[in-house]
C-alpha positions, 0 to 999 in steps of 0.5 A: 713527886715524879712522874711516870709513862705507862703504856697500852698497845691494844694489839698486845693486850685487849682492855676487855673492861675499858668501859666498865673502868671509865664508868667507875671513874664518872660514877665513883671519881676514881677506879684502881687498877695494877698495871705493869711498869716494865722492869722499873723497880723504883716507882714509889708510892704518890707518884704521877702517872700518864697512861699513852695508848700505842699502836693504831690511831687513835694514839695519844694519853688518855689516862691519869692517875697517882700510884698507890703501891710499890713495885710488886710481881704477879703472873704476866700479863702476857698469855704466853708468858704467863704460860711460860710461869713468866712473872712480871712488875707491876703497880697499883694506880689509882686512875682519876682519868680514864677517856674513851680514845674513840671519842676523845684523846690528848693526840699523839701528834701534840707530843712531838712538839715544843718540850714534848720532844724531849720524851720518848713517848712510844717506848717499848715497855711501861715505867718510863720516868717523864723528865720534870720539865716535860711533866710541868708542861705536861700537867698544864696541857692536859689540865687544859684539855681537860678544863680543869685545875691542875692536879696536885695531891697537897695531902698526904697519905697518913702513913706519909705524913711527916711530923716534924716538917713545917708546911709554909702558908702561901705568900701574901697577896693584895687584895683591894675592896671597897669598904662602906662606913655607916654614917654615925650621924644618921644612926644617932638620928634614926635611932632618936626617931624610932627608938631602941626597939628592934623593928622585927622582934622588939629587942631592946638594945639599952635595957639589955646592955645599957648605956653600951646599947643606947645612944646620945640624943644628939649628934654633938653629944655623941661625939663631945671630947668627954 
């Protein structure tokens, strides 16, 4: 999996829709939207995708999502390129994220420190590829921001799936419990004082299964070497 920068500069592109689009995402977990990757050509299929919101305060993420398609060309967003018939690139993401940047974002100014500082975050168009170290990182500062698990799409889509991989199980982990035994003295005394009938629906263990179901009248017998 990689994982990849898309932007939005509200000064060169009006999400007339943005509030449609996050209502979609709280009522149906997700909505999909194309969204132009620049002139990058090798997005795939399954990859992560950040969505940073350039120009005036507030900056910063507040999107994310997986990319369902590959690279493919429409008219450009652009309304005077698109009159020029100019075309441009484009994929499919399927946003599981999408925050209202007036009430709540991941803030630009965090992505200057530490790891962060390693990406350009402000680049001039979408599609830039997050180096693998900063998505970790990434991805746990945003799950955390967030108060949720990290994302990891572990499912393949069917046509992905590959059948002659083995996927390894987890590694073993210790658990410790306590355990509580029935005492096989007082059963042998409780059942001796109040039969073998079931107090709720009066089953009867020993003539249903036998001597499996019954017991021996005393503690000693019970536990006799024959």
């Amino acid at each position: 999996m990689t994982t990849y920068l898309f932007t939005w500069n509200p000064a060169r592109w009006d999400w007339t829709y943005l509030q449609e689009s996050i209502a979609e995402v709280h009522d149906n977990g997700y909505c999909v939207e194309n969204w132009s990757c620049g002139v990058t050509k090798r997005i795939q299929r399954g990859d992560r995708a950040f969505l940073v919101k350039l120009g005036r305060e507030p900056r910063g993420l507040l999107a994310s999502g997986w990319v369902t398609s590959e690279v493919f060309e429409r008219p450009h967003w652009d309304k005077a390129k698109n009159a020029r018939g100019q075309m441009a690139r484009y994929v499919d993401v399927h946003w599981d994220t999408i925050l209202d940047p007036d009430k709540d974002i991941f803030p630009r100014a965090w992505l200057s420190t530490g790891i962060y500082s390693k990406m350009h975050w402000e680049p001039q168009a979408s599609g830039t590829r997050i180096p693998e170290d900063v998505a970790e990182q990434l991805e746990d500062g945003w799950a955390k921001f967030l108060n949720r698990p990290v994302a990891i799409r572990d499912v393949p889509l069917a046509e992905e799936a590959d059948p002659t991989r083995i996927y390894v199980e987890g590694t073993t982990r210790q658990v410790t419990v306590n355990y509580y035994e029935r005492s096989p003295e007082a059963r042998v005394i409780c059942v001796n004082h109040y039969g073998l009938n079931c107090h709720v629906c009066g089953f009867n263990f020993e003539k249903t299964y036998g001597k499996l179901g019954g017991v021996p009248v005393t503690w000693e017998a019970r536990f006799s070497p024959h």
